[in-house]
mmCIF file of the C-alpha atoms, coordinates in Angstrom:
data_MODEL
# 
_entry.id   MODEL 
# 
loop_
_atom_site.group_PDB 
_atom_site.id 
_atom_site.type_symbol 
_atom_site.label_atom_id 
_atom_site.label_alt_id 
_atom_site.label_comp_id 
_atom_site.label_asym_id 
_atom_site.label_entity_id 
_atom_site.label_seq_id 
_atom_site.pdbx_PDB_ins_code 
_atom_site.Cartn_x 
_atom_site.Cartn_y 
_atom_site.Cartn_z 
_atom_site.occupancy 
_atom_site.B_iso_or_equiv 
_atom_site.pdbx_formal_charge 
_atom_site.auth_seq_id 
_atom_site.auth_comp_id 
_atom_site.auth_asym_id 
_atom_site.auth_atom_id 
_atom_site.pdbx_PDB_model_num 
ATOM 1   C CA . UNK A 1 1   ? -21.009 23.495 -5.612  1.00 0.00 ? 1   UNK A CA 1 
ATOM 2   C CA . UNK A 1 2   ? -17.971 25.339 -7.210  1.00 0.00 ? 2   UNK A CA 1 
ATOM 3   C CA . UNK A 1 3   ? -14.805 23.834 -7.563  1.00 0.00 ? 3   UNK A CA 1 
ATOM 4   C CA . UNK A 1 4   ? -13.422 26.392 -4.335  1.00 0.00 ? 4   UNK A CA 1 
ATOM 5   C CA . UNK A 1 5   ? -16.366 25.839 -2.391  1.00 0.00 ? 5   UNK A CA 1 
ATOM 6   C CA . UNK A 1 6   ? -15.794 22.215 -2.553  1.00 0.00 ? 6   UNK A CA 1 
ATOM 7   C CA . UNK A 1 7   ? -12.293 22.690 -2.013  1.00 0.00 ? 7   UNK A CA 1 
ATOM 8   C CA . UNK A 1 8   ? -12.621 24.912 0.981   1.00 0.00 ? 8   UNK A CA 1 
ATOM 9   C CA . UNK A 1 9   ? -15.550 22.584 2.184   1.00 0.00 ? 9   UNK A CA 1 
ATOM 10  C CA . UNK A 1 10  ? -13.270 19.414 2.284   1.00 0.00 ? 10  UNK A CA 1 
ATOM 11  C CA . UNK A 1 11  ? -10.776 21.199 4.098   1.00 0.00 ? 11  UNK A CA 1 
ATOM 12  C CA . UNK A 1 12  ? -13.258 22.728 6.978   1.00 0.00 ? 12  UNK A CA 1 
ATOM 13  C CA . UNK A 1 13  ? -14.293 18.651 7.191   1.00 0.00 ? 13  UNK A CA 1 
ATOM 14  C CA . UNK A 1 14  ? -10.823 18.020 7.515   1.00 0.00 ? 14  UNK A CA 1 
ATOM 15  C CA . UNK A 1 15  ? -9.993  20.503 10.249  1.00 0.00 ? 15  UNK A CA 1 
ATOM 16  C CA . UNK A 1 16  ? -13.419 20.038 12.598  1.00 0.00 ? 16  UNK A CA 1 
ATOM 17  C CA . UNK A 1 17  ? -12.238 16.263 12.256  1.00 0.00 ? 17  UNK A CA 1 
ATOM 18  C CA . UNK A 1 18  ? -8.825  16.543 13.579  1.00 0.00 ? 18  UNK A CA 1 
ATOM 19  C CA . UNK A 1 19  ? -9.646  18.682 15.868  1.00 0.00 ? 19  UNK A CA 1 
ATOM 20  C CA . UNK A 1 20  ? -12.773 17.702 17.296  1.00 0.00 ? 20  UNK A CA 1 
ATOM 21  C CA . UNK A 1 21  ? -11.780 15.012 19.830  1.00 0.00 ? 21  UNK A CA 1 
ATOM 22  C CA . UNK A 1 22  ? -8.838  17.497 20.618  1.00 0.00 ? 22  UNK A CA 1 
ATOM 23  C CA . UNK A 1 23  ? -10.794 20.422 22.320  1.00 0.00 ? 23  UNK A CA 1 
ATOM 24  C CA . UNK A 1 24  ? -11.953 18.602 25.701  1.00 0.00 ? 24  UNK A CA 1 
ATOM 25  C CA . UNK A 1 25  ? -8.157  17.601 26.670  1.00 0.00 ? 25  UNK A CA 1 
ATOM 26  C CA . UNK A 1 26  ? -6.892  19.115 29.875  1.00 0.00 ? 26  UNK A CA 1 
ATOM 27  C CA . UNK A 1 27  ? -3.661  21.183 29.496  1.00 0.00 ? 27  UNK A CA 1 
ATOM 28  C CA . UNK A 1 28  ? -1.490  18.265 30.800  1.00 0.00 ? 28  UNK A CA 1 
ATOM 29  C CA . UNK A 1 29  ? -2.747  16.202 27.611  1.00 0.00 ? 29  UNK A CA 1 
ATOM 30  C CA . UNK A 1 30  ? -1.048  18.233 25.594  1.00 0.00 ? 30  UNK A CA 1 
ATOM 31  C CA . UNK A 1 31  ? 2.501   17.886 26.704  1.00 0.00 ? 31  UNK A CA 1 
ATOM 32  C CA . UNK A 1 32  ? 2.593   13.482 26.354  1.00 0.00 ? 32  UNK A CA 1 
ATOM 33  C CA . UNK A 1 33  ? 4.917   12.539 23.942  1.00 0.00 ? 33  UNK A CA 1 
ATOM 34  C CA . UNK A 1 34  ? 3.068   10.067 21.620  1.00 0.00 ? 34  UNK A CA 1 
ATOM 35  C CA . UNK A 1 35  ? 4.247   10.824 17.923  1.00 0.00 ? 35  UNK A CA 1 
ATOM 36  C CA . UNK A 1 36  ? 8.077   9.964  17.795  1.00 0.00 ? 36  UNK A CA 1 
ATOM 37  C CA . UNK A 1 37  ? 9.438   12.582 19.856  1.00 0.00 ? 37  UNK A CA 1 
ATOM 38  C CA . UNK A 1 38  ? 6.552   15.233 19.695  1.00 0.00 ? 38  UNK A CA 1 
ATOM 39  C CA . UNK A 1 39  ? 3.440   15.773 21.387  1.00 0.00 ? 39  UNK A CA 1 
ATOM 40  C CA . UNK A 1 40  ? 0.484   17.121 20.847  1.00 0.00 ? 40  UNK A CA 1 
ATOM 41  C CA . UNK A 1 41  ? 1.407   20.788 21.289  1.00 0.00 ? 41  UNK A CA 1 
ATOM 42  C CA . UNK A 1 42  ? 4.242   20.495 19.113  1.00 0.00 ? 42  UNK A CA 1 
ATOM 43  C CA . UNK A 1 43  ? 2.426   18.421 16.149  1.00 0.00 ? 43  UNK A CA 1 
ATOM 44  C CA . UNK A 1 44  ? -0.319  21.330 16.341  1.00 0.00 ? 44  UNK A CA 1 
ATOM 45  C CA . UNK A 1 45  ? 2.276   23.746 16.492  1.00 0.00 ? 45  UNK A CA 1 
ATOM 46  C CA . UNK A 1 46  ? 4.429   22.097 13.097  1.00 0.00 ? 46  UNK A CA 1 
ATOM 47  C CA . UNK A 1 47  ? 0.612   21.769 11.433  1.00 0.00 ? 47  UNK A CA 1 
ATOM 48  C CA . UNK A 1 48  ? 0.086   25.934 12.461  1.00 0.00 ? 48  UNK A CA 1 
ATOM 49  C CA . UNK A 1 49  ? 3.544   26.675 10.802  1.00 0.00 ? 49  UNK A CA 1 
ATOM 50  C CA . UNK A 1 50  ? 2.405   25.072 7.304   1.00 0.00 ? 50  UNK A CA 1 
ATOM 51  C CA . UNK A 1 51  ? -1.094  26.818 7.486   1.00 0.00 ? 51  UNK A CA 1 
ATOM 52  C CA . UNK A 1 52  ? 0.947   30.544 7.929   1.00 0.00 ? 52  UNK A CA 1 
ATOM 53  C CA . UNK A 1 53  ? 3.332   29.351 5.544   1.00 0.00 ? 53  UNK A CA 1 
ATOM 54  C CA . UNK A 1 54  ? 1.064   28.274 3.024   1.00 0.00 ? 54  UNK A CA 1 
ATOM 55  C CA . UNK A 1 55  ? -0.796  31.521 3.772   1.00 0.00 ? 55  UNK A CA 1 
ATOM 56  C CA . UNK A 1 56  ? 1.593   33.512 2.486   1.00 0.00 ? 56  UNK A CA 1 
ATOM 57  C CA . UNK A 1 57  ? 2.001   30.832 -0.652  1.00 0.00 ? 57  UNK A CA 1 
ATOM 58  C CA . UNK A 1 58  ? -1.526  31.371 -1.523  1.00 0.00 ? 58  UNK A CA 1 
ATOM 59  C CA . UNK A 1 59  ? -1.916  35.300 -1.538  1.00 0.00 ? 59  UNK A CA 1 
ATOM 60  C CA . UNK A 1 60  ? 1.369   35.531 -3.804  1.00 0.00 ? 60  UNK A CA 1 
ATOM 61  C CA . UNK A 1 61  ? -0.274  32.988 -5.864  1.00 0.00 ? 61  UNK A CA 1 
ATOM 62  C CA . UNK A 1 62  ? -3.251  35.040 -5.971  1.00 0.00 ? 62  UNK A CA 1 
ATOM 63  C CA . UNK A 1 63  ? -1.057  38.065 -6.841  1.00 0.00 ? 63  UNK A CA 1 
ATOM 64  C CA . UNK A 1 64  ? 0.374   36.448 -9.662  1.00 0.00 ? 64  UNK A CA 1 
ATOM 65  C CA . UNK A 1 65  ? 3.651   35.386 -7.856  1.00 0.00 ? 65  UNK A CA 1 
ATOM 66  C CA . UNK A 1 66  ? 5.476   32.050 -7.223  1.00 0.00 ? 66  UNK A CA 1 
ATOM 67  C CA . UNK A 1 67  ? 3.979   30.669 -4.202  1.00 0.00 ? 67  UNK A CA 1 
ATOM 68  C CA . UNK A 1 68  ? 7.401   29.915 -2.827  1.00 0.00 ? 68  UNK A CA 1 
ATOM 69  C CA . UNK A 1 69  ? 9.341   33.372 -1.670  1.00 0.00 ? 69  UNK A CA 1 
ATOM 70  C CA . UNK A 1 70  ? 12.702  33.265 -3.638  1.00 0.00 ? 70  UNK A CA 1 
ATOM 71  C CA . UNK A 1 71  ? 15.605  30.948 -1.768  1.00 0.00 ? 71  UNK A CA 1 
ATOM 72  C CA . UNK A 1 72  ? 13.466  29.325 -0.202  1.00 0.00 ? 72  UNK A CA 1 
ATOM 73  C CA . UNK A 1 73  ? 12.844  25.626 -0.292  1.00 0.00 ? 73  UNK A CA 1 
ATOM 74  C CA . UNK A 1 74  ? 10.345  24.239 1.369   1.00 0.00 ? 74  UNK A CA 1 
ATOM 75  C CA . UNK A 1 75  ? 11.481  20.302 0.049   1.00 0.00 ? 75  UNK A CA 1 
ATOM 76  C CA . UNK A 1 76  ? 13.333  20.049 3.503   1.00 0.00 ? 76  UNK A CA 1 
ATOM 77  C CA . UNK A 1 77  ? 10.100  19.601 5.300   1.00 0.00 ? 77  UNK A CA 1 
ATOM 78  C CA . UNK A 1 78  ? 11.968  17.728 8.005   1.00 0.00 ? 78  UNK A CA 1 
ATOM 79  C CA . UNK A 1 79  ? 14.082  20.849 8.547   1.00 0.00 ? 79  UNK A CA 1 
ATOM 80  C CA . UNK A 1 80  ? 11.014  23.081 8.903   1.00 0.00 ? 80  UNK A CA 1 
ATOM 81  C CA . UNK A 1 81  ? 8.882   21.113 10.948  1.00 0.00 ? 81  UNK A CA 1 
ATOM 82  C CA . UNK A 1 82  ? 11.535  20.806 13.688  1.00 0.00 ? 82  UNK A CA 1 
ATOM 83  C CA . UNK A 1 83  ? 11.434  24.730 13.424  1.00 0.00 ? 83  UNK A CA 1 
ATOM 84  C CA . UNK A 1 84  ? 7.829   24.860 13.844  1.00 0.00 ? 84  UNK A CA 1 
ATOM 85  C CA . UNK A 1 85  ? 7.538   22.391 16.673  1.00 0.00 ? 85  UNK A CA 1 
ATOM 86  C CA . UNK A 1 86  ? 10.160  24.397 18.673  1.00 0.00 ? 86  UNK A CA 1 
ATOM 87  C CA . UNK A 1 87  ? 7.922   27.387 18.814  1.00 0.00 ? 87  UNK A CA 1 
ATOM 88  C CA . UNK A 1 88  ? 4.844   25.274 20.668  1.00 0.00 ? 88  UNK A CA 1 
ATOM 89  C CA . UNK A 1 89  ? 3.073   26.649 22.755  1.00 0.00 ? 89  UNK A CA 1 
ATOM 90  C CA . UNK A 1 90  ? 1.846   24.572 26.117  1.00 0.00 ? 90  UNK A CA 1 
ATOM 91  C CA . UNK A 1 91  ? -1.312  23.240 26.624  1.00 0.00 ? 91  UNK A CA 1 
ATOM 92  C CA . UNK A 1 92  ? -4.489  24.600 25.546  1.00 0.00 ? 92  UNK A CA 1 
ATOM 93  C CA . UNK A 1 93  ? -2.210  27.867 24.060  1.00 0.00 ? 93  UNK A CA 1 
ATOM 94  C CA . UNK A 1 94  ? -1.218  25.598 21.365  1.00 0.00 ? 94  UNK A CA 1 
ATOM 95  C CA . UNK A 1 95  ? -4.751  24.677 20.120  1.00 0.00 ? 95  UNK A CA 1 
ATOM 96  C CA . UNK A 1 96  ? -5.712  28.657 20.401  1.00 0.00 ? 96  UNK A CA 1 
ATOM 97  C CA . UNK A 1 97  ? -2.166  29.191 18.232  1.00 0.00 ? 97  UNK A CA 1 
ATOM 98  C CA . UNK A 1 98  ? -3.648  26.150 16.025  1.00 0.00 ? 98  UNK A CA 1 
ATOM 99  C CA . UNK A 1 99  ? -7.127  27.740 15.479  1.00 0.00 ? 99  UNK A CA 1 
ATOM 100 C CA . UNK A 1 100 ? -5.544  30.920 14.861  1.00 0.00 ? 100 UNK A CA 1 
ATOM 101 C CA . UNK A 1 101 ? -3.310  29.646 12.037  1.00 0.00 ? 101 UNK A CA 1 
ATOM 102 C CA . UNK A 1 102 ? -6.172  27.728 10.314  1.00 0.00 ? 102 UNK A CA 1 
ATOM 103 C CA . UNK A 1 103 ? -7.884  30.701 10.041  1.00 0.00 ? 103 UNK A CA 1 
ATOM 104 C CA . UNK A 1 104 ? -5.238  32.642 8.092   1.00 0.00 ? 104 UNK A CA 1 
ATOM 105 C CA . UNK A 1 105 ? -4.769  29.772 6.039   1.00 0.00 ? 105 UNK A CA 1 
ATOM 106 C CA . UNK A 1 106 ? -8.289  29.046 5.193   1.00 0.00 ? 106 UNK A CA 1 
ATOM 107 C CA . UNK A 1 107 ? -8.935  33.039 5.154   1.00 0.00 ? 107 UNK A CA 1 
ATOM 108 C CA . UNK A 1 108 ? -6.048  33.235 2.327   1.00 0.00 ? 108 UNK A CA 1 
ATOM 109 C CA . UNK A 1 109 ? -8.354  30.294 0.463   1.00 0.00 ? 109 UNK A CA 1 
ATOM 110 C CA . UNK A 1 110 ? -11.238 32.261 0.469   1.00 0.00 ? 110 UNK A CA 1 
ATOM 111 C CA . UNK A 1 111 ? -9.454  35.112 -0.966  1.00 0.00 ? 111 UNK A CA 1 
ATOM 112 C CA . UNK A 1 112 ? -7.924  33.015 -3.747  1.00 0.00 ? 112 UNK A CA 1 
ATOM 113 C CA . UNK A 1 113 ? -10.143 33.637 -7.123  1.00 0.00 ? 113 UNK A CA 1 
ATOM 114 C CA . UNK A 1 114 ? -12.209 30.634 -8.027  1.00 0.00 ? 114 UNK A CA 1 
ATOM 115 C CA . UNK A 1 115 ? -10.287 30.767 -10.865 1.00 0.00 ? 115 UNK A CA 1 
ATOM 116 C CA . UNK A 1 116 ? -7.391  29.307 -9.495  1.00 0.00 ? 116 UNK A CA 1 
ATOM 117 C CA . UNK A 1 117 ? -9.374  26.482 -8.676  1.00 0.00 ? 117 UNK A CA 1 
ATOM 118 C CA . UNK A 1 118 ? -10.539 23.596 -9.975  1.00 0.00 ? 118 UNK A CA 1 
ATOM 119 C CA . UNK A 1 119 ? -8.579  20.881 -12.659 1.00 0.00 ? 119 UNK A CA 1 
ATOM 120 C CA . UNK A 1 120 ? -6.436  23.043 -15.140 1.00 0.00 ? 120 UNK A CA 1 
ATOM 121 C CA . UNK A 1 121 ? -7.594  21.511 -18.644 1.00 0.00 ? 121 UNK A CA 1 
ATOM 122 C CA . UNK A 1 122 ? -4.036  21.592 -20.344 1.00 0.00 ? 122 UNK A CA 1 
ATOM 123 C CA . UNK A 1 123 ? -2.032  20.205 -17.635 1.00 0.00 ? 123 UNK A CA 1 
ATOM 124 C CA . UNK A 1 124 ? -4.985  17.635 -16.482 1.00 0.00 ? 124 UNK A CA 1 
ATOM 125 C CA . UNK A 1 125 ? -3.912  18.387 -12.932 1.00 0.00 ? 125 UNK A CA 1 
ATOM 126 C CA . UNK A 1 126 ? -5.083  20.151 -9.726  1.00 0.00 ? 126 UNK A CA 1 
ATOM 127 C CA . UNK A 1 127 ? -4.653  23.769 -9.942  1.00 0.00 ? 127 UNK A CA 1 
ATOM 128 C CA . UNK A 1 128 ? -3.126  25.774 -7.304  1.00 0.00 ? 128 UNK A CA 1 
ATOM 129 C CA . UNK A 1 129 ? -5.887  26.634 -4.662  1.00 0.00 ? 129 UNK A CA 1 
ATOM 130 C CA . UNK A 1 130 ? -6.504  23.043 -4.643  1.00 0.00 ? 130 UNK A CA 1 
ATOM 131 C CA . UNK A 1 131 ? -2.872  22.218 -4.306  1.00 0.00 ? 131 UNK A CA 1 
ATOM 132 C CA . UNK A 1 132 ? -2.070  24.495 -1.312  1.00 0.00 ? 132 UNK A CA 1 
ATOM 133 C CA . UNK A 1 133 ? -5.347  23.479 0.206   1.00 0.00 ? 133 UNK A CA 1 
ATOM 134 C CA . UNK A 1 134 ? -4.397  19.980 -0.222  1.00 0.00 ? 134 UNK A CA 1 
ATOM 135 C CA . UNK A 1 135 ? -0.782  19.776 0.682   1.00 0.00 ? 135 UNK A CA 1 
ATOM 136 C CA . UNK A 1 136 ? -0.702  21.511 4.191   1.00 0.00 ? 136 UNK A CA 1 
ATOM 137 C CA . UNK A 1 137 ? -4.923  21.095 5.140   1.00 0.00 ? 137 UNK A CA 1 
ATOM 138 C CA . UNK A 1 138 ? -6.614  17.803 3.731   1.00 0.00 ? 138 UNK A CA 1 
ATOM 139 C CA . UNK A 1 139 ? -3.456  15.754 3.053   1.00 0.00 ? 139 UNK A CA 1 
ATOM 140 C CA . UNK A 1 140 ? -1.577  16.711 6.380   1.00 0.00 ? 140 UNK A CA 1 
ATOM 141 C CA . UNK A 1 141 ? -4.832  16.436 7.994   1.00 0.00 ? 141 UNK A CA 1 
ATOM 142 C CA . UNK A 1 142 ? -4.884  12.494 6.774   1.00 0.00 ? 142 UNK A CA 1 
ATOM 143 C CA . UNK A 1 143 ? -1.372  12.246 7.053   1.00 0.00 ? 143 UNK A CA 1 
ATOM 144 C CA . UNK A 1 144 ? -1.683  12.969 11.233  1.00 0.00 ? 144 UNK A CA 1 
ATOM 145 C CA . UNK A 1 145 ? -5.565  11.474 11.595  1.00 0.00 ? 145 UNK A CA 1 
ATOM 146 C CA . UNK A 1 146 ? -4.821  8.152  12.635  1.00 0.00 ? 146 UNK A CA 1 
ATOM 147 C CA . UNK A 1 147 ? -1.452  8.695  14.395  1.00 0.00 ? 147 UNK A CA 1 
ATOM 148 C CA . UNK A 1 148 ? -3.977  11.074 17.013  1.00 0.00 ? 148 UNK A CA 1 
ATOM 149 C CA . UNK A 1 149 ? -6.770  8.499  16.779  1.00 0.00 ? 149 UNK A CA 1 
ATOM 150 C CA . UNK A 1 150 ? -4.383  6.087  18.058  1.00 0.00 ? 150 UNK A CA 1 
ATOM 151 C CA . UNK A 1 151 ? -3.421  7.735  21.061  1.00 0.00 ? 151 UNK A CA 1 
ATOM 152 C CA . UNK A 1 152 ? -6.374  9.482  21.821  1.00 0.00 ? 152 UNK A CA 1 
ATOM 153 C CA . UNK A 1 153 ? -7.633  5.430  22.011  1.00 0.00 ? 153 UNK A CA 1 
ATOM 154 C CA . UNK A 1 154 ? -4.682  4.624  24.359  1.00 0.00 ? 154 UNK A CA 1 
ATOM 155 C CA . UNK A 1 155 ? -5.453  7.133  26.722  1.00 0.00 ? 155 UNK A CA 1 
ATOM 156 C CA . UNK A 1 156 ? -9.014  5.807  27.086  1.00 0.00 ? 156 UNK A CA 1 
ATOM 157 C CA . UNK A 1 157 ? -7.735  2.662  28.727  1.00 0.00 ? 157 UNK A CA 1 
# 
């Protein structure tokens, strides 16, 4: 397997995991607070604002461009992701808005040259696909997994 299809593969694994024991919930599920202050349409709606972001961060990577537009910073993730959960959508809208988003994102991966992924030799580090694919799929993926495990677990009782 090639560096991007194993990149692209981990991150499909990823997604159908997270989202998986999400697709039976009734519409009502999605509106319980259970991460902080956010539920679940509002953490799917702050993950779907990364994957269009990142989008974007990949094709101009693919064009030859800095991922990141210029003036803008995207190290004030706390900043964006309250932006991105205002725009949730209720219920099962937000998973649709979710799905949607993931498939831009992982569209924009497939587009990326295989190239561009892979370990870059001279820097001994991930190269770009597999940094964009990493930052806002597998690692927020992770980063969320257990928090929804938890409460999906809670709500069994």
């Amino acid at each position: 397997m090639s560096d991007k299809a194993a990149a692209i593969n981990e991150l499909e694994s990823a997604y159908e995991k997270f989202r998986a024991p999400i697709a039976g919930l009734a519409d009502d599920a999605y509106s319980e607070v259970w991460l902080g202050e956010w539920n679940l349409s509002q953490l799917l709606a702050h993950m779907n604002g990364w994957f269009r972001e990142m989008s974007g961060a990949i094709e101009r990577a693919g064009r030859g461009e800095r991922p990141t537009p210029e003036g803008v910073d995207y190290s004030k993730a706390d900043e964006w992701n309250v932006g991105f959960a205002k725009n949730a959508k209720p219920g099962k809208a937000a998973l649709a808005e979710f799905d949607e988003g993931f498939k831009m994102y992982l569209g924009a991966a497939r587009n990326l040259p295989d190239t561009m992924y892979g370990i870059d030799p001279e820097k001994g580090r991930p190269k770009i696909g597999n940094r964009l694919l990493d930052g806002a799929g597998v690692h927020h993926f992770n980063e969320h997994q257990g928090d929804l495990d938890s409460w999906l677990k809670s709500r069994q009782k």
